[in-house]
N, C-alpha and C positions, 0 to 999 in steps of 0.2 A: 682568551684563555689558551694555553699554551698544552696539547695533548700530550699524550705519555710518547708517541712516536717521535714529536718534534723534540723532544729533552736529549735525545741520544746524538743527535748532531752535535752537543756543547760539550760532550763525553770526550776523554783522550782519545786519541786520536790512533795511538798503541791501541789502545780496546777495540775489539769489533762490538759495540754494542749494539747495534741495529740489527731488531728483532728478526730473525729466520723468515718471517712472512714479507718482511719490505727488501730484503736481501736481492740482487738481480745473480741469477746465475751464470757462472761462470759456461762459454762453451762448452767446457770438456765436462759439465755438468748437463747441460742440456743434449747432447749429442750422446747415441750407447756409442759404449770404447770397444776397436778389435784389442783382441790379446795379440799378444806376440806371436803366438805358435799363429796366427791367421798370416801373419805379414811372413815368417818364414815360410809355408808354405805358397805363397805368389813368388817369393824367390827362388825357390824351386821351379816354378811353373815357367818363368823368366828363363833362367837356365837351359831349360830343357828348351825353349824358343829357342832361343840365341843359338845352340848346337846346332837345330834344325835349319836354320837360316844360314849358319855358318855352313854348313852343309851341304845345300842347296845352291848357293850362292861363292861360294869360298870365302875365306880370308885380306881380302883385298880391303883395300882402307881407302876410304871418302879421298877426291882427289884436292878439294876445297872446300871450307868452311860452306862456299856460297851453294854445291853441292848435298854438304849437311844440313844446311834449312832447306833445299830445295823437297830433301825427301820425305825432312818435318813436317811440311805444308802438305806431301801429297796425301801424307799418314792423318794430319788434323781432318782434312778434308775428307778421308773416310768415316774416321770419327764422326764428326758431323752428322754426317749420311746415316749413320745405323740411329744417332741421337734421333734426327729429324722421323726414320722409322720406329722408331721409340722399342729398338731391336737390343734389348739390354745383351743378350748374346754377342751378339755382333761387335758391340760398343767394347764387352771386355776382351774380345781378338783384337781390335782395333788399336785399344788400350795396349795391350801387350806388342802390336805392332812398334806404336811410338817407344816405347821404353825399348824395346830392343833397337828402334832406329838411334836412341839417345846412345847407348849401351857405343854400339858402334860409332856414332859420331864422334864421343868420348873417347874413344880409342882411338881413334883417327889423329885428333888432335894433338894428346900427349904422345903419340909416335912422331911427332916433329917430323916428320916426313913428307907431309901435304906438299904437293907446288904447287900452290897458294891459297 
């Protein structure tokens, strides 16, 4: 005997007819959503990094690619560090370290400037 759930596989194909309860959710159904104004605001916070480091440090551009992952890796490996501390604090500096290393590395590169 053939149930009422098994009939909707033979259903077009154009149809969604499989019932709301056999349905698998989509990630962005299973997961809560930031709003925008959340992600604007980290790029403010970003920002404000990046000056400070800019700052701190000056305007000098990576002198090689192999230089721009060197300083990925030393920033992962903080990352890490707070992870394995389970120092959610920590993890989002850290966080904000990498994206400002990326930020810079980025720049580095499309200034075609590098020796090499």
């Amino acid at each position: 005997m053939i149930t009422k759930e098994q009939t909707y596989k033979y259903k077009s194909k154009s149809e969604n007819r499989t019932p709301p309860s056999l349905r698998k959710k989509s990630e962005q159904e299973m997961r809560h959503q930031l709003e925008d104004a959340e992600f604007v605001e980290q790029l403010y916070i970003l920002k404000d990094k990046l000056f400070v480091r800019l700052q701190e440090k000056g305007h000098g551009i990576s002198v090689s690619t192999h230089e721009i992952v060197g300083i990925l890796e030393e920033e992962m490996r903080e990352v890490w560090d707070a992870l394995r501390e389970n120092n959610n604090e920590g993890l989002y500096q850290e966080l904000l370290d990498v994206a400002v290393a990326c930020l810079l590395g980025m720049a580095s590169l499309k200034s075609e400037k590098m020796d090499w």
